[in-house]
C-alpha positions as CSV (number, residue, x, y, z in Angstrom):
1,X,-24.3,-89.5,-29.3
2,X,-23.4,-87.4,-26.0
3,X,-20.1,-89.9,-25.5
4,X,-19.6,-90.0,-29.4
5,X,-19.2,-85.9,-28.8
6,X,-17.2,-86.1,-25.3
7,X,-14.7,-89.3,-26.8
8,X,-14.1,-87.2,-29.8
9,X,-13.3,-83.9,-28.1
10,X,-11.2,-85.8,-26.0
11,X,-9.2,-87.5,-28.5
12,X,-9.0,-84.1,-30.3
13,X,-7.6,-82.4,-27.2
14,X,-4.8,-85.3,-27.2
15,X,-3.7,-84.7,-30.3
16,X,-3.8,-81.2,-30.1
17,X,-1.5,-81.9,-27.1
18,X,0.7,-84.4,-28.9
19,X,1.3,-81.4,-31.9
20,X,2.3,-79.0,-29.6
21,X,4.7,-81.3,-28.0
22,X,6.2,-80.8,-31.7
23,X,6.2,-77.2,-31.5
24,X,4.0,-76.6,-34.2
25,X,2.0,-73.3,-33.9
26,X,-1.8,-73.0,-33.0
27,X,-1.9,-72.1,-36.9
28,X,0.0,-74.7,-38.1
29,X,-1.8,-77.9,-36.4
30,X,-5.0,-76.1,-37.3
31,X,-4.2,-76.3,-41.1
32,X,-3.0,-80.4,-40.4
33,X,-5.9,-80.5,-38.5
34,X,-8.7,-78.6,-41.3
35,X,-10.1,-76.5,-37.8
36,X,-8.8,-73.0,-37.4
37,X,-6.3,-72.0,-34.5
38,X,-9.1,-70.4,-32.8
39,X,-10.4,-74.2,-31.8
40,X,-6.7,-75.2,-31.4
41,X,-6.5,-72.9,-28.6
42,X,-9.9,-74.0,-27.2
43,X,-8.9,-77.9,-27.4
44,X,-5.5,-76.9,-25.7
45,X,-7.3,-74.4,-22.7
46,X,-9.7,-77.1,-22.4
47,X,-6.6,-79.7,-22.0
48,X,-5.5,-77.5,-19.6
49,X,-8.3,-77.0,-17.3
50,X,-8.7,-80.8,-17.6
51,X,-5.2,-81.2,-16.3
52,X,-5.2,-78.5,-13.7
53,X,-2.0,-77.3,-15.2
54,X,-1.0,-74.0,-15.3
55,X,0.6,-73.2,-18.8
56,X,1.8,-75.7,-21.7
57,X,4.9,-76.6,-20.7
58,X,3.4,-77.7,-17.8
59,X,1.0,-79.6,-20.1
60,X,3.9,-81.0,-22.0
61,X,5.3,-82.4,-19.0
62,X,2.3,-84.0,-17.6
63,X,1.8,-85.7,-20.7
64,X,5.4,-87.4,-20.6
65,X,4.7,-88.0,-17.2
66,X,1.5,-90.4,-18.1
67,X,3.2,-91.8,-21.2
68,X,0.9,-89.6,-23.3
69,X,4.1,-88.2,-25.3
């Protein structure tokens, strides 16, 4: 169940990362995603820390870089 959780979050976190690649607003993937844009901006700081990047742009470009985007 523990993976189940971690695989999920993680898959959230990349689509969260994908969206914002868009430019769609905390508030707008949260209404495409049913969460609220207070857990879009936890899925994206968490995608940050995971990364070790400093600020979304930076975020977006690592995720060109490994073919995420």
């Amino acid at each position: 169940l523990r993976a189940r959780k971690h695989i999920n979050r993680a898959k959230r976190e990349i689509e969260i990362i994908k969206l914002v690649s868009d430019g769609l607003s905390s508030k707008k993937m949260g209404e495409q995603l049913n969460i609220s844009h207070n857990t879009v901006d936890t899925y994206r700081r968490t995608g940050l820390e995971k990364t070790g990047c400093k600020n979304t742009a930076e975020l977006i470009k690592y995720a060109v870089k490994i073919n995420l985007i």
